[in-house]
C-alpha positions in Angstrom: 0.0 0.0 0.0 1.3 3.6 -0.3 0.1 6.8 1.8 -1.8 7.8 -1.6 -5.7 8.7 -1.7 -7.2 5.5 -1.1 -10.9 5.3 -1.8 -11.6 1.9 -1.8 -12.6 -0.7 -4.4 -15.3 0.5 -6.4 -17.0 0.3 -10.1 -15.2 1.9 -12.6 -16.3 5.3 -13.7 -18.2 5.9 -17.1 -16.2 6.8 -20.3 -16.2 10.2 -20.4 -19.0 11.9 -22.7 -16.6 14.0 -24.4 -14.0 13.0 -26.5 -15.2 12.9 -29.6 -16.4 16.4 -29.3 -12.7 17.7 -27.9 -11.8 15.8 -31.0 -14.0 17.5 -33.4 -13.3 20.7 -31.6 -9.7 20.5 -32.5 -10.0 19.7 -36.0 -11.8 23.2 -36.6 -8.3 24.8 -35.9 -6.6 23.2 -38.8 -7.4 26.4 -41.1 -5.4 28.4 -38.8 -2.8 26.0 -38.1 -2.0 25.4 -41.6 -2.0 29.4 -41.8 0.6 29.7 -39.1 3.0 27.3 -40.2 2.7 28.1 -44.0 3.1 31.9 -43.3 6.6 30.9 -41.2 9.6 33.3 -43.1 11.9 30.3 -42.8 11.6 26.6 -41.5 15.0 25.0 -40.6 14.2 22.9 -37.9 11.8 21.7 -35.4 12.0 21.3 -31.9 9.4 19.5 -29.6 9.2 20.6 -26.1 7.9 19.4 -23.1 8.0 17.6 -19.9 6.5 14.6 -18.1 3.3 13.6 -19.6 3.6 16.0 -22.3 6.7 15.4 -23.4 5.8 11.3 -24.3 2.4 13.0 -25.9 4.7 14.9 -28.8 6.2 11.2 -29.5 3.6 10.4 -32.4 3.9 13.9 -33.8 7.6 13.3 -33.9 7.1 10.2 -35.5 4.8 11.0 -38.6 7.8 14.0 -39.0 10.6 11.5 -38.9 9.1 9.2 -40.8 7.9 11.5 -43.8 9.7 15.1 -43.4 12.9 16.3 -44.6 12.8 19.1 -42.0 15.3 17.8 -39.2 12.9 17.7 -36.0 14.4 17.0 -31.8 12.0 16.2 -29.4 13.3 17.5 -26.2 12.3 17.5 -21.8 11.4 21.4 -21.6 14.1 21.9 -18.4 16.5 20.1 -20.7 15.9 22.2 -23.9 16.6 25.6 -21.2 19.7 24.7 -20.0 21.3 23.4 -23.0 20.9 26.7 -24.5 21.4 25.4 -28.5 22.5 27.4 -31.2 20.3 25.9 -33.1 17.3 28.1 -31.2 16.9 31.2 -33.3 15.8 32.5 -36.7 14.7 29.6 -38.5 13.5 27.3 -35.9 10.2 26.4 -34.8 8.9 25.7 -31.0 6.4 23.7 -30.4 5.7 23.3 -26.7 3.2 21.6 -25.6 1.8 21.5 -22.0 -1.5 19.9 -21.3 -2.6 21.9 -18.3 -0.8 24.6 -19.3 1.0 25.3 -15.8 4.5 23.6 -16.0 6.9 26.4 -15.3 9.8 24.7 -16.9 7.9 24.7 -20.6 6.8 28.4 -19.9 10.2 29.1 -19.0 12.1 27.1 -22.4 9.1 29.0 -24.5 9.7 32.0 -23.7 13.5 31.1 -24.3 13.0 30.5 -27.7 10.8 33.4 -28.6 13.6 35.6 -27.3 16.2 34.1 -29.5 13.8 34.5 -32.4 12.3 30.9 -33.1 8.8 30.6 -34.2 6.9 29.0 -30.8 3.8 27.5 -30.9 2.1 26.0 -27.6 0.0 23.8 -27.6 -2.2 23.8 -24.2 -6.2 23.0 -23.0 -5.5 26.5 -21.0 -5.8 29.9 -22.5 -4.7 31.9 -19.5 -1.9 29.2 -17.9 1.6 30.6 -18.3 2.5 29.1 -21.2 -0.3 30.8 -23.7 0.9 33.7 -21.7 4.7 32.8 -22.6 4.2 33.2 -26.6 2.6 35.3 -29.2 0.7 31.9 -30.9 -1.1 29.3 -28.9 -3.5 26.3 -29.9 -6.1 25.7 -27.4 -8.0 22.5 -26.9 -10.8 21.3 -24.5 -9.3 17.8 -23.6 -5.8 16.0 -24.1 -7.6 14.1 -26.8 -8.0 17.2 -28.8 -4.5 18.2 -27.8 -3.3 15.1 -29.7 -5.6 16.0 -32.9 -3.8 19.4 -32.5 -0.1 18.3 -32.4 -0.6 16.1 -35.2 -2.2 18.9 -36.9 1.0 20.7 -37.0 3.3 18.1 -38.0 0.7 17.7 -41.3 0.9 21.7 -41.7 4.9 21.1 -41.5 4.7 17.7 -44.4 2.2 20.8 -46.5 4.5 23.0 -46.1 7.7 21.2 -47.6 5.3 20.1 -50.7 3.8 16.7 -49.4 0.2 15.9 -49.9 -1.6 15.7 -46.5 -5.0 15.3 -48.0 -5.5 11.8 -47.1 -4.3 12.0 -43.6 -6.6 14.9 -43.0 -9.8 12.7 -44.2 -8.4 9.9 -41.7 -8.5 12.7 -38.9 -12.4 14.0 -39.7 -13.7 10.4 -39.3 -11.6 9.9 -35.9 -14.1 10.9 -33.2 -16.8 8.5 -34.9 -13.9 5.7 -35.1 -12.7 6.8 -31.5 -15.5 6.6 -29.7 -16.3 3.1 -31.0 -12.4 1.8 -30.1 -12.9 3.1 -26.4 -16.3 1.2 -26.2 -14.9 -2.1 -27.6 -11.6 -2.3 -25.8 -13.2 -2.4 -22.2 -13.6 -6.3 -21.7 -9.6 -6.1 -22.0 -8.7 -3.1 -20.2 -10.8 -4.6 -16.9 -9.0 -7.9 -17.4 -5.4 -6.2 -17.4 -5.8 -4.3 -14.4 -7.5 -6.9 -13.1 -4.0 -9.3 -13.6 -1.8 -6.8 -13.0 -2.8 -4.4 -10.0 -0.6 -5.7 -7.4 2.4 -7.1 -9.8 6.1 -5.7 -8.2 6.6 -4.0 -11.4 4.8 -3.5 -14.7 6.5 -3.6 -17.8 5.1 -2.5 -20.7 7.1 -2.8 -24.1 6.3 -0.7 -27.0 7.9 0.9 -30.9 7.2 3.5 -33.2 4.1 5.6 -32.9 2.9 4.3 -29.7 6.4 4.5 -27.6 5.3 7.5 -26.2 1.7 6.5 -25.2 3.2 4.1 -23.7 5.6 6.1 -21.4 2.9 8.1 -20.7 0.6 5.2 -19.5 3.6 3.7 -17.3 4.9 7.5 -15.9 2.0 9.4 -15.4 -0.4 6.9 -14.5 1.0 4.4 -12.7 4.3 5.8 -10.9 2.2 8.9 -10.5 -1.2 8.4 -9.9 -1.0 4.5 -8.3 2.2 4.6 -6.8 3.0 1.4 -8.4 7.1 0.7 -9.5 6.6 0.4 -13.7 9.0 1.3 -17.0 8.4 1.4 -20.7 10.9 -0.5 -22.8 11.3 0.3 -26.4 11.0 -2.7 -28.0 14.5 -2.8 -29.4 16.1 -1.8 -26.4 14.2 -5.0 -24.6 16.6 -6.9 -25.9 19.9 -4.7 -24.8 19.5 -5.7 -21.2 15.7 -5.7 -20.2 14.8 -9.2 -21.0 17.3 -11.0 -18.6 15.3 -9.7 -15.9 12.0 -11.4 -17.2 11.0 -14.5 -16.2 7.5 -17.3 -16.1 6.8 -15.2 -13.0 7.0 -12.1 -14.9 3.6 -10.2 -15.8 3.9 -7.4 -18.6 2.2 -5.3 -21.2 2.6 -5.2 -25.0 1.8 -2.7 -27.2 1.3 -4.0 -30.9 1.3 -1.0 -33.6 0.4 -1.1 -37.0 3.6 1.2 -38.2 6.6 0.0 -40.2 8.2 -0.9 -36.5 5.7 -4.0 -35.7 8.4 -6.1 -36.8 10.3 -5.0 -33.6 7.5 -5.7 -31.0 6.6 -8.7 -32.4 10.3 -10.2 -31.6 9.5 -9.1 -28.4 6.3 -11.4 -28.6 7.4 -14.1 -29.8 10.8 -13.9 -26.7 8.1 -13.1 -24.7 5.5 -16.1 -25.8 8.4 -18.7 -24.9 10.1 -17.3 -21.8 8.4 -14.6 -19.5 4.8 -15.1 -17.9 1.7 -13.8 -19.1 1.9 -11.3 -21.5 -1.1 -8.9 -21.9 -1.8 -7.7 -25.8 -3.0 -4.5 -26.5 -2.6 -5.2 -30.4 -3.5 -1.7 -32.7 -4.5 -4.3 -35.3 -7.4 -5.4 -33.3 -8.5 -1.9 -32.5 -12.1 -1.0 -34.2 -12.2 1.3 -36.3 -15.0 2.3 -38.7 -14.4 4.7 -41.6 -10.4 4.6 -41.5 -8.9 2.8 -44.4 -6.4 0.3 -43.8 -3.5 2.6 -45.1 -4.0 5.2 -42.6 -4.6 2.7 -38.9 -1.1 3.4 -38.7 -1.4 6.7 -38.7 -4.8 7.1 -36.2 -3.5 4.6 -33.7 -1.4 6.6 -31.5 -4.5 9.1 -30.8 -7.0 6.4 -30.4 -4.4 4.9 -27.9 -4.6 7.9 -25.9 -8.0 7.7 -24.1 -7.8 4.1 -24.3 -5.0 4.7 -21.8 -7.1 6.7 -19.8 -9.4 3.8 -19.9 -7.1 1.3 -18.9 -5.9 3.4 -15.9 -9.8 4.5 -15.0 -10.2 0.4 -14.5 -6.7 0.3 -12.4 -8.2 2.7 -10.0 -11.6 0.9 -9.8 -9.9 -2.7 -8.6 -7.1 -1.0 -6.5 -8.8 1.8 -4.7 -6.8 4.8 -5.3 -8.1 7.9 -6.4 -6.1 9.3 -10.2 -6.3 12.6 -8.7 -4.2 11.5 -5.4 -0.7 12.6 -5.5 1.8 11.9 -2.3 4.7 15.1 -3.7 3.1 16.4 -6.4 2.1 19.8 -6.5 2.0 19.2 -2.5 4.5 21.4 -1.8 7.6 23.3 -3.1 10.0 21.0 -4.7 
């Protein structure tokens, strides 16, 4: 047990009635999005900034730009990007900071950095008047994290139009989202009770994950567990499983396994199949099973990521149903001065 808020074992609480509207919300910003990043004077490089939560939440964004833009892009903790101090910040670069709630001093702090040195800086909050809208000259706003992820990958398309590639498909693939979200939340529940069920009182959880959904993964493992249960857990890249990682797993070893769809399922399925013949169970949470009307096959891929994101939420709502404590309890955490 920990000295968190415990609350006792109770029914899980009802998906939330909102996302697909945060998600539908968000997609009416793309006009001005595209105008922003299309009316950039110069576009050198990109940086991605933020910390904790919102730091793994840029991870699909940088994905889609690594996989199909020539414009170099660094994604980079917002304390981190302050003190290094690059060169590289100035004339030329764009910002994009992201914090969710808007409040994290440190990605105020590197924002407002870079806008001094003369980067283009785009946040990317749910809060119009935290300090880091009030850090820059541009900010997105959306109403949930959910939107916030239609909103980041929103840019990195605006960033693909801007260096001549055709976005057109991708932006389709985004408009039928909320209809193909809200199904995918409703349909992965059987699973997510029977994963927290299994693994609420494991030592630690692993969960190993590639590509587009490394990031949700971290954010499910950091945020929600060590932060909001208290519980000792790590996300492995899939690759890096095998540099180390995997001579600590065993048949008494529980763990989580994210399947994508992207060009780096090949990696997380050698991680199944080691997995299959020497470690315990093994819990699948396989993009490929994921339902999701109106998006064609080409584009999952591309989705997945932001349809992992509430199912996340999802997953952890049912961890704090069958162990008791509260997602809002925090034992340091904005508790005191630190």
């Amino acid at each position: 047990m920990t000295d968190g808020t415990f609350i006792g074992i109770q029914p899980v609480k009802e998906i939330p009635g909102n996302i697909r509207e945060s998600q539908e919300h968000a997609l009416t910003l793309w006009p001005d999005i595209r105008s922003y990043i299309l009316d950039l004077p110069e576009l050198t490089r990109v940086y991605l900034v933020g910390a904790g939560g919102s730091l793994s939440g840029l991870h699909a964004a940088q994905y889609l730009l690594d996989r199909r833009g020539t414009t170099p892009v660094t994604s980079v903790n917002s304390d981190e990007f302050y003190h290094r101090d690059s060169p590289g910040v100035g004339p030329g670069a764009l910002v994009i900071a992201f914090s969710a709630a808007g409040m994290t001093p440190e990605t105020a702090q590197a924002a407002s950095l870079a806008q001094e040195r003369g980067a283009a800086v785009a946040a990317v909050t749910l809060n119009a008047e935290g300090a880091l809208a009030n850090a820059v000259k541009t900010a997105f706003v959306a109403r949930t994290g959910d939107g916030n992820q239609i909103l980041l990958q929103l840019l990195a398309l605006a960033i693909l139009e801007r260096e001549g590639q055709g976005v057109a498909a991708e932006l389709s693939a985004l408009r039928a989202l909320p209809a193909a979200t809200e199904t995918a939340v409703h349909a992965f529940e059987p699973l997510a009770a029977k994963i927290a069920d299994i693994m609420k009182d494991v030592p630690v959880t692993y969960l190993i994950a590639s590509g587009s959904l490394q990031g949700m993964g971290s954010t499910f493992t950091s945020c929600f567990l060590q932060e909001m249960q208290w519980m000792h857990a790590a996300t492995i890249n899939a690759n890096e499983f095998f540099q180390g990682p995997f001579e600590v797993f065993d048949k008494d070893t529980k763990s989580i396994l994210y399947l994508p769809e992207d060009e780096t399922r090949p990696m997380a399925e050698r991680a199944d199949r080691f997995l299959e013949e020497y470690s315990g169970e093994t819990y699948r949470v396989d993009s490929r099973d994921l339902e999701l009307p109106g998006i064609p096959q080409q584009l999952r891929a591309f989705v997945a990521p932001l349809v992992f994101y509430p199912l996340a939420f999802r997953l952890a709502a049912h961890y704090a149903a069958v162990r008791g404590y509260s997602l809002e309890g925090r034992r340091y955490m904005w508790q005191f001065a630190y």
